[in-house]
N, C-alpha and C positions, 0 to 999 in steps of 0.2 A: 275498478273503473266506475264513473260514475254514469248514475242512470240517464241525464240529464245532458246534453252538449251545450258547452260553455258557450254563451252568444254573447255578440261584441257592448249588448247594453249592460249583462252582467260585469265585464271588462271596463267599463264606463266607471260604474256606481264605484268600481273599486280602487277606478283610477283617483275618483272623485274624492274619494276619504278621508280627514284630517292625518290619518299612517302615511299616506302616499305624497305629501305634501313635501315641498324643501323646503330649505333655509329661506330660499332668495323671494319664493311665494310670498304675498301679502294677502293676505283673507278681509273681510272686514272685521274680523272682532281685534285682528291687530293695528288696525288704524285707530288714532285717539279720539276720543270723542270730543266734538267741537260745539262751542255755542255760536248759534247764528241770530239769537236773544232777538228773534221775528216775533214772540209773544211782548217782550218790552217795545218796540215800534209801531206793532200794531197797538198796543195801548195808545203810542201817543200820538196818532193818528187822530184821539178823539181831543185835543188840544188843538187852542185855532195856532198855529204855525204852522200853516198849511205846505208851506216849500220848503221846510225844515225837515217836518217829517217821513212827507213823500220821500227826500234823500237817503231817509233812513231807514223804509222799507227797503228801496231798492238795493242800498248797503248789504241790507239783511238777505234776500233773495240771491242776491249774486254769493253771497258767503254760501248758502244752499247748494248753490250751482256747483259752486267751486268745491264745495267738498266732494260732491256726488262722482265729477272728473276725476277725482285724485290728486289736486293738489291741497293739502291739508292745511301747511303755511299759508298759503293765499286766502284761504276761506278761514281760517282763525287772526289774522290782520283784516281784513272783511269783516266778520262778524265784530273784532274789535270798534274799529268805526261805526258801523251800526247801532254799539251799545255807546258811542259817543256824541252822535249828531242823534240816537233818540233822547236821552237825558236834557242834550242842550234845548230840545224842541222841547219836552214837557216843561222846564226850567222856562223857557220864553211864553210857552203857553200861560203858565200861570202867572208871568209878570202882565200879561194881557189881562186875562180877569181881574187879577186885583185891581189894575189900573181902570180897566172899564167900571169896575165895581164903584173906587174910590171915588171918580168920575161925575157918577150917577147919582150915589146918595151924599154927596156933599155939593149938590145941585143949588141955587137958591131959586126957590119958584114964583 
């Protein structure tokens, strides 16, 4: 017999286990990993299409949200969008500059 009496937090730890786990359990290391490409929106963030890319943060944030919930397809269609409305916003951003650029130095003074 043991010297120790089993208490129910020992009971816990061992209910807790990767051994004691079923089929039908989802852990996190078996949900896929998703991009929610909040580093590419926040880039373009610094590009002036200002309501372009706001869109594409908040795209990106809800992809975050959504994965955290559990639903994986929502937040991997989410993060898709996000990595599409930020591309289009750098893409506008930089049709801006060039044009302000072109603009500027083909000025006559």
């Amino acid at each position: 017999m043991s010297q120790f009496p089993l208490s129910s937090d020992f009971k816990n730890a061992l209910d807790s286990s990767p051994e004691a786990k079923t089929e039908n359990e989802k852990t996190e290391e078996d949900l896929p990993r998703h991009e929610n490409y909040l580093w590419l929106t926040i880039f373009s963030c610094f590009c002036p299409a200002y309501p372009i890319n706001i869109v594409a943060l908040v795209f990106s944030v809800m992809s975050l949200h959504s994965y955290n919930e559990g639903d994986v397809e929502g937040a991997r269609r989410l993060g898709q969008n996000a990595k599409w409305v930020a591309i289009a916003s750098i893409i506008i951003g930089l049709l801006i500059i060039s044009i302000t650029c072109a603009v500027h130095f083909t000025k006559q003074m």
